[in-house]
C-alpha positions as CSV (number, residue, x, y, z in Angstrom):
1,X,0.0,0.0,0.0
2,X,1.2,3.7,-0.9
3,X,0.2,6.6,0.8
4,X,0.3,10.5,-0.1
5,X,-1.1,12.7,2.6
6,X,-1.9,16.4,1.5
7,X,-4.7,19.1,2.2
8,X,-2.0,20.7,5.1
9,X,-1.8,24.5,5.2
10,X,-1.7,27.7,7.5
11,X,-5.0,28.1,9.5
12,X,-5.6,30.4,12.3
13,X,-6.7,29.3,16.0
14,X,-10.2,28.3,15.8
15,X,-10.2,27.7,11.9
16,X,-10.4,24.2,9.8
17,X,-8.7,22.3,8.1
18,X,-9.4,18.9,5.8
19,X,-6.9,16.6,5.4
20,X,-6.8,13.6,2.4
21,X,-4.7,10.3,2.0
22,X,-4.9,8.7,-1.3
23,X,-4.3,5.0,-0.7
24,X,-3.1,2.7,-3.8
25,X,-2.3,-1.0,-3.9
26,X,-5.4,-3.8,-4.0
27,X,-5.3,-4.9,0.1
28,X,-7.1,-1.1,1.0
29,X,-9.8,-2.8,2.5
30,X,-7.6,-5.1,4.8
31,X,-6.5,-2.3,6.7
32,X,-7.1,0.1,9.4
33,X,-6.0,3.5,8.2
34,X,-5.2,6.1,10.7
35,X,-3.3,9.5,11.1
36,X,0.0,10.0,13.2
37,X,1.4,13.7,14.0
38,X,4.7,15.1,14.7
39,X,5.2,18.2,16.2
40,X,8.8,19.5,15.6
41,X,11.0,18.3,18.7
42,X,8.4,15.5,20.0
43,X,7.9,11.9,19.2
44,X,5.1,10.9,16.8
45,X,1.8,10.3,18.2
46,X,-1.4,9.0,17.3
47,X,-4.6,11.1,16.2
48,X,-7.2,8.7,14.5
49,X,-7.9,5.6,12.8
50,X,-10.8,4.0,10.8
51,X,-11.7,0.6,10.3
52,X,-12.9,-0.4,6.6
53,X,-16.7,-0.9,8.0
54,X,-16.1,2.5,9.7
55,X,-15.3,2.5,13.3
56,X,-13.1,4.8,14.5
57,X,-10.8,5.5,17.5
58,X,-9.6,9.1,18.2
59,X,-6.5,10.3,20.8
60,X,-8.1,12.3,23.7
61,X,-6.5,15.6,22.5
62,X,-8.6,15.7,19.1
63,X,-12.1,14.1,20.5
64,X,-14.9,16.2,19.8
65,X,-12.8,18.7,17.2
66,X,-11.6,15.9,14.3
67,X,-13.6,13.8,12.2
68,X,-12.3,10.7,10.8
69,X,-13.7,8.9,7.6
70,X,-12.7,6.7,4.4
71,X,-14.4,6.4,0.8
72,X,-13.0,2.3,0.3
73,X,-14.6,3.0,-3.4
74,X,-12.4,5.8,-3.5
75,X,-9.2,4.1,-1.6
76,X,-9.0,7.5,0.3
77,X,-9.2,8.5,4.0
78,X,-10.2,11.9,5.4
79,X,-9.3,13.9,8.5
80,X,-11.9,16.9,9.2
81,X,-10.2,18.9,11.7
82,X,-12.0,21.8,13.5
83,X,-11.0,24.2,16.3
84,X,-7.6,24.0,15.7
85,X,-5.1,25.0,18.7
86,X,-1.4,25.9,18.1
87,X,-0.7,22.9,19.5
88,X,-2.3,20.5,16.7
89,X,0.8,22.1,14.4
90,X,2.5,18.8,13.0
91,X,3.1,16.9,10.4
92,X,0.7,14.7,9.8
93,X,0.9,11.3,8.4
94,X,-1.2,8.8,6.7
95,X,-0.7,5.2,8.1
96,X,-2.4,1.5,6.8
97,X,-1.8,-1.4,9.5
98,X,-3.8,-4.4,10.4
99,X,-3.2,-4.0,14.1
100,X,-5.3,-1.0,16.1
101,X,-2.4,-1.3,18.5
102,X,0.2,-0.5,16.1
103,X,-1.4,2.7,14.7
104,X,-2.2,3.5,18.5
105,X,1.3,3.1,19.7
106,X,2.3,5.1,16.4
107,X,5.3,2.3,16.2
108,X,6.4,-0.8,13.7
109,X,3.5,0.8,11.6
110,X,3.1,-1.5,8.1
111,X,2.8,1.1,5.8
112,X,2.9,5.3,6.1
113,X,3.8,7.7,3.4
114,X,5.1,11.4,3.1
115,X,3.2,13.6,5.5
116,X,1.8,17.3,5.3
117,X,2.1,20.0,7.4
118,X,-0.6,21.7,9.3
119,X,0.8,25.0,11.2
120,X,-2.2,26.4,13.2
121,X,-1.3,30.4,14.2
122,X,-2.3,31.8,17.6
């Protein structure tokens, strides 16, 4: 599976953003597909993942602002993010793995492409 995250940008506090991942490769609907963040100077950490029949898991920073969804017709997974802080500035990345845990623990991931940044202003 290949991945290419984009839809990053500036965005004040308090503004939107949504953020794609075009997945390619026939296994798509095997996996869970999630998104891990790195803020510069910190280790990566998990935001939110999807399961192909759409259950979805969120870290406690982001419950209740991001939205997480995937089109498996389209191969593409979405990240709606709203009331951005300063702190949700990262690189964000778009991960596939068959293990909740893995995307979770943002570690030993099976697949994750190029990221795109999100810089939220104060």
């Amino acid at each position: 599976v290949q991945l290419q995250a984009f839809g990053g940008g500036l965005v004040q506090a308090g503004g939107s953003l949504r953020l794609s991942c075009a997945a390619s490769g026939s296994t798509f609907s095997s996996y869970l597909m999630g998104w891990i963040r790195q803020a510069p100077g910190k280790e990566r950490e998990f935001v939110a993942a999807v399961r192909y029949g759409g259950i979805s898991y969120y870290a406690d920073s982001v419950k209740g602002r991001f939205t997480i969804s995937r089109d498996n017709a389209k191969r593409a997974v979405y990240l709606q993010m709203n009331s951005l802080k300063p702190e949700d500035t990262a690189v964000y990345y778009c991960a596939a793995d068959s293990s909740i845990a893995r995307i979770q623990s943002s570690s030993g991931l099976d697949y994750w492409g190029q990221g795109t940044l999100v810089t939220v202003s104060s």
